[in-house]
C-alpha positions in Angstrom: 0.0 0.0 0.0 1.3 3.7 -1.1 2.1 5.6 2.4 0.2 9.0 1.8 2.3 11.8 1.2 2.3 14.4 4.2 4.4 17.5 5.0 5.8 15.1 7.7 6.9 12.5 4.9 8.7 15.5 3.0 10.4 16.9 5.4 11.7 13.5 6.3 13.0 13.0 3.2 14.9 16.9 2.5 16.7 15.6 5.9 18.5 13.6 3.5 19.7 16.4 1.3 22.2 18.2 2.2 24.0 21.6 1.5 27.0 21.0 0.0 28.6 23.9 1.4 27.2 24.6 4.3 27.6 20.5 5.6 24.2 20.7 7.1 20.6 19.2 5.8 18.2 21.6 4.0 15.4 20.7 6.9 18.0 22.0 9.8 18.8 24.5 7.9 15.3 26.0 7.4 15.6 26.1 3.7 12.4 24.3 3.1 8.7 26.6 2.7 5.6 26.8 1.9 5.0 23.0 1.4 1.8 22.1 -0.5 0.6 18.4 -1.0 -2.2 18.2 -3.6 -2.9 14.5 -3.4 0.4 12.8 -4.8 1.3 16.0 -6.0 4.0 17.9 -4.4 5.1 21.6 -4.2 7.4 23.8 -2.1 10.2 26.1 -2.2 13.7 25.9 -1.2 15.1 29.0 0.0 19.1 29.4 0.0 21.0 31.6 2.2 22.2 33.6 -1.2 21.0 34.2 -4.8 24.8 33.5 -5.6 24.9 30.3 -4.4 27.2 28.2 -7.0 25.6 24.9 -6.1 22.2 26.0 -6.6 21.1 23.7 -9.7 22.7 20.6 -7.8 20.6 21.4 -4.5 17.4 21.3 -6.5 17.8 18.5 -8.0 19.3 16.5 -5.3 15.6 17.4 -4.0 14.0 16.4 -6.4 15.5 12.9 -6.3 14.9 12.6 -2.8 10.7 13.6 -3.1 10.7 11.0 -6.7 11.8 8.3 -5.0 9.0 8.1 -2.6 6.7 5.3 -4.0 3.1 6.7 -5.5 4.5 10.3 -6.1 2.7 12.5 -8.3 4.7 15.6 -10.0 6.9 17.3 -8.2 7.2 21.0 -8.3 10.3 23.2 -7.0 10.8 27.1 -6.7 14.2 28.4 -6.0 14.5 31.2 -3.7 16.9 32.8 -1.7 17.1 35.3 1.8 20.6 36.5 2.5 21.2 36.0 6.2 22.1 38.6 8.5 25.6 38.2 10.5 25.1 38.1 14.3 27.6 40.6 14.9 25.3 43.0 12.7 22.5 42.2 14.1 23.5 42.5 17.4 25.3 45.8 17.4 24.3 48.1 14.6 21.2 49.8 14.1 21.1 49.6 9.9 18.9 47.5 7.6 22.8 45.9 6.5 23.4 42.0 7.1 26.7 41.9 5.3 30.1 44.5 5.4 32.6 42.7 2.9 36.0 45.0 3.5 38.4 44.9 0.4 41.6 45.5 1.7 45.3 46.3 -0.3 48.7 46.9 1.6 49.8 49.1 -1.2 47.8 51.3 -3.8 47.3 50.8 -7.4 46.9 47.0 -7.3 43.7 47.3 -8.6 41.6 47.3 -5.4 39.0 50.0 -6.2 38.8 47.6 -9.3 37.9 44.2 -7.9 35.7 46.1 -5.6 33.5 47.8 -7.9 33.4 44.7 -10.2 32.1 42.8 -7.0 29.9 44.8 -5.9 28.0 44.4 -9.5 28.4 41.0 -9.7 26.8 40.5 -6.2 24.1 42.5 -7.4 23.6 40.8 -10.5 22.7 37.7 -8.6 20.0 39.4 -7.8 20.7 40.7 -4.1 20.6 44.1 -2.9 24.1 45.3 -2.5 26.0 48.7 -1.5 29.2 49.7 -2.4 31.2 52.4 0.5 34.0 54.3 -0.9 36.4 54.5 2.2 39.3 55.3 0.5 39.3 58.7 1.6 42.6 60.1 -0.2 42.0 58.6 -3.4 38.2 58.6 -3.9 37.9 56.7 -7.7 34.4 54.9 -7.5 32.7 57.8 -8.8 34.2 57.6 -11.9 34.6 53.7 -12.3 30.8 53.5 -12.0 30.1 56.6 -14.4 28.5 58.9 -11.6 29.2 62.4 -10.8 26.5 63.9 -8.4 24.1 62.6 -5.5 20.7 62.8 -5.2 18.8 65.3 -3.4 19.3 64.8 0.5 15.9 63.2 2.2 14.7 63.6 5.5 18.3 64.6 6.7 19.9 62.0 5.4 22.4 61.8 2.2 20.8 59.5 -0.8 23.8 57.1 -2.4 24.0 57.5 -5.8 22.8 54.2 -7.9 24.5 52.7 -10.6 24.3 49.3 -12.1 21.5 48.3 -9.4 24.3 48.7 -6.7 24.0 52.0 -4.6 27.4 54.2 -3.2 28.8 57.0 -1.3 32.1 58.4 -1.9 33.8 61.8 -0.7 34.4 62.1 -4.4 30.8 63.3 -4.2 31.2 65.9 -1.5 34.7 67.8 -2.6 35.7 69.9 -5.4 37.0 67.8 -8.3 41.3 68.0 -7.7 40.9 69.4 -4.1 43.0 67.7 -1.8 41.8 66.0 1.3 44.8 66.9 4.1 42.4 65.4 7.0 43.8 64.0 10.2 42.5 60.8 12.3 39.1 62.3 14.1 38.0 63.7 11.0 38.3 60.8 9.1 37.0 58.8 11.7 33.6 60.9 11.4 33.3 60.9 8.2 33.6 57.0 8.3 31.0 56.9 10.8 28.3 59.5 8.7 28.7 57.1 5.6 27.3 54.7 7.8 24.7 56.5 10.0 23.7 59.3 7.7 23.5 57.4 4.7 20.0 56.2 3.3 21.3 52.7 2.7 17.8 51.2 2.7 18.0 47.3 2.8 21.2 45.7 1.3 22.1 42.3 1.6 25.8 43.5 1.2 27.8 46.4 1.8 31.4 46.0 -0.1 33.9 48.8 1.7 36.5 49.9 -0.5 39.1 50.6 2.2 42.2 52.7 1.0 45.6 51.0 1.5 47.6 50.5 4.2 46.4 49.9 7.6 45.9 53.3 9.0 43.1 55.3 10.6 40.4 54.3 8.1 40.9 50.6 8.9 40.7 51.0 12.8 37.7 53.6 12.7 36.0 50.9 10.8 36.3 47.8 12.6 35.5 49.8 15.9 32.1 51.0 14.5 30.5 48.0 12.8 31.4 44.1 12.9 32.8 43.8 9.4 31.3 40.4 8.4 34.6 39.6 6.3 37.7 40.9 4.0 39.2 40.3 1.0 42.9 41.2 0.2 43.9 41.9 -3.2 47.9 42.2 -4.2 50.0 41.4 -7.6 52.5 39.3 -7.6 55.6 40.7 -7.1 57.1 40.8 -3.7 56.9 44.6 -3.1 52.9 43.8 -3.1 53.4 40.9 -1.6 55.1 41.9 1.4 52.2 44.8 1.9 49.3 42.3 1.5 50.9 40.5 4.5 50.1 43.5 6.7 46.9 43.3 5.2 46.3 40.2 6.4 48.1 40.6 9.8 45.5 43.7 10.7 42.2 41.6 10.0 44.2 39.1 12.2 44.4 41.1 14.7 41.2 43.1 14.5 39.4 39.3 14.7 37.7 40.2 10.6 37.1 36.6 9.3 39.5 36.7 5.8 37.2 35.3 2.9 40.3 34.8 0.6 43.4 36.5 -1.8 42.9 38.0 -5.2 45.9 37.8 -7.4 45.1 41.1 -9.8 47.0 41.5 -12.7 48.5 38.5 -13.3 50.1 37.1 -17.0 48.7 39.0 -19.5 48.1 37.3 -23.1 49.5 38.9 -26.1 48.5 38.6 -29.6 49.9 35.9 -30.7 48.4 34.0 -28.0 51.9 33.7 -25.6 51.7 34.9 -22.5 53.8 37.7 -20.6 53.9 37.9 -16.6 54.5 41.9 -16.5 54.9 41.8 -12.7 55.6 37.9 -12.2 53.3 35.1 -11.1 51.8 32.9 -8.3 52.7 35.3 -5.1 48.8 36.0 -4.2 48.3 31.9 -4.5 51.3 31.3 -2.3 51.2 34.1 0.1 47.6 33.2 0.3 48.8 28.8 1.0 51.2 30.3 3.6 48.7 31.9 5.6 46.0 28.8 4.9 43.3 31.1 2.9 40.9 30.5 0.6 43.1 31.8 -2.9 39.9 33.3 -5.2 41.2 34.1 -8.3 44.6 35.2 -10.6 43.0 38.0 -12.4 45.1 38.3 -15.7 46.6 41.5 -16.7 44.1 43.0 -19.2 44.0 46.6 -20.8 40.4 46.4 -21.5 39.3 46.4 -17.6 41.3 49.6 -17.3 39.6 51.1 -20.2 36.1 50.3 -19.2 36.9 51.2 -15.7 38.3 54.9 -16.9 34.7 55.1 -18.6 32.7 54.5 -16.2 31.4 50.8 -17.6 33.1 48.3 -15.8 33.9 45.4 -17.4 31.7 42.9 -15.9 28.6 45.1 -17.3 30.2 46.2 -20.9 32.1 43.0 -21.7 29.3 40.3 -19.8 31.1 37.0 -21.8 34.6 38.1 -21.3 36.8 36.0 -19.4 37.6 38.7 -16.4 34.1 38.8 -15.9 33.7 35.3 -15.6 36.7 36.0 -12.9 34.7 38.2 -10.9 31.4 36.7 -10.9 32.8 33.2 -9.7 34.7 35.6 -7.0 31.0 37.1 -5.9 30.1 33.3 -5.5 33.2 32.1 -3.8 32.7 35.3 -1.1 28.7 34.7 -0.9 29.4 31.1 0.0 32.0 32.1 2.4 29.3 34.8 4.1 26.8 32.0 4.6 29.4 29.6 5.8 30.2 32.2 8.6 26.5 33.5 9.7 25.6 29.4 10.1 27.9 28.9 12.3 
């Protein structure tokens, strides 16, 4: 006799299915909804901790296997869903509709950090969450142009609007100077503005918030971690040593400041030329070592590639203006490896 087909019988049977990444059963994890039996036929949703989840067509259909093989079952119908969870640290000590900071950190300047970040930032978002990008790279402001924006938005109800571009929203001081006027600030000055890009900034609801921080490890960084729990950071060098030897202290401060480190970018690394040889302008395979020595996660070697410059100098980033190139495919499996990572870390 056919056992009849319950919510009970269905759950017992997700149990089985688990989350590749996140080791853990979809039922424990609370991924399954709005189950609806109809008879023999079956229909819920499962609902992933990110919309960039790489292992999303293998989930569903590890659930489907599980719900066909129960004898007497009718069709079986999935929808795929996902709700970016909320750190704890966030949730527990900041008072903004923001469940994820990612921090993209550099020991030196002009490795391409403002790059990766913006590029990030719009992959995240083409995923389909709701993402922010903060330009905290106070001395050296460059989002503004990399995403084609030159003004904000009319201030509302005492609050600055960010600027949207690409479906991600931002704030840079690049909005709030003089085009060419320098910034000669000291420590409590940057320190407040830090804090006003947080607090009196309409961010609305964003699933992530990537930080562009300047390089080093100065004021900026400390002012930072001390006023929100920065969910995770990413450190971008090249590979020569010079880079190398700065990313260290890059890594060394989110050490120390207890900033979970979601993996090393290797930017500009062999460029192809022409005639389809390859030429390693600034040498090859520091980021993946430095990034073995310290036992984290290595993300990607992003190849040297004069087109990324060029679309970043007009305002169309690569990853919008060249979608099947192969840096973009670079940085969206990047915005996948870092998603994962974030839901890894909030279901802990």
């Amino acid at each position: 006799m056919t056992e009849k087909i319950t919510e009970e019988l269905i759950l017992k049977q997700l149990s089985t299915v688990m989350d590749p990444e996140l080791n853990r059963d979809l039922v424990s994890l609370g991924m399954i909804k709005e189950i609806q039996i109809n008879g023999q036929n079956v229909k819920f949703t499962i609902e992933l901790t990110t919309p960039a989840c790489p292992l999303r067509s293998r989930i569903e259909a590890d659930a489907r296997k599980a719900i066909s093989s129960l004898p007497g079952i009718g069709s079986v119908e999935i929808k795929m869903a996902a709700r970016v969870q909320q750190s704890q640290q966030l949730k527990d000590n900041l008072e903004l509709n923001i469940k994820n900071i990612i921090a993209v950190s550099s020991g030196k300047g002009g490795v391409g950090k403002t790059t990766v970040a913006v590029n990030l930032a719009i992959a995240l978002a083409q995923t389909g969450a709701s993402v922010g990008i903060m330009d905290a790279d106070i001395y050296g402001p460059n989002i503004p142009t990399m995403m084609g924006i030159t003004t904000l938005p009319t201030p509302r109800d005492n609050k600055l609007v960010p600027a949207e571009a690409y479906n991600v929203k931002l704030i840079s001081i690049g909005f709030l100077v003089k085009e060419g006027q320098p910034l000669i600030w000291r420590g409590p000055l940057l320190n407040s503005t830090i804090r006003q890009f947080l607090t009196d900034v309409d961010w609305g609801d964003l699933d992530y918030l990537v930080v562009d921080l300047p390089p080093g490890t100065g004021d900026v960084q400390l002012s930072l971690s001390q006023h929100i729990p920065i969910t995770c950071g990413i450190i971008v060098t090249m590979p020569q040593k010079v880079s190398l030897d700065d990313a260290t202290r890059g890594i060394e401060m989110f050490k120390k400041l207890k900033i979970p480190i979601a993996g090393v970018i290797e930017n500009m690394g062999a460029m192809q030329l022409p005639d389809g040889t390859f030429l390693n302008v600034f040498g090859e395979g520091g980021g993946e070592a430095m990034a073995n020595t310290y036992g984290l996660p290595f993300l990607a070697r992003i190849p040297l590639n004069p087109d990324i410059r060029i679309n970043s100098d007009a305002g169309t980033p690569i990853i919008v203006s060249q979608p099947d190139s192969q840096a973009t495919g670079i940085f969206s499996s990047i915005a996948c490896e870092v998603a994962s990572f974030i839901s890894q870390q909030n279901t802990k």
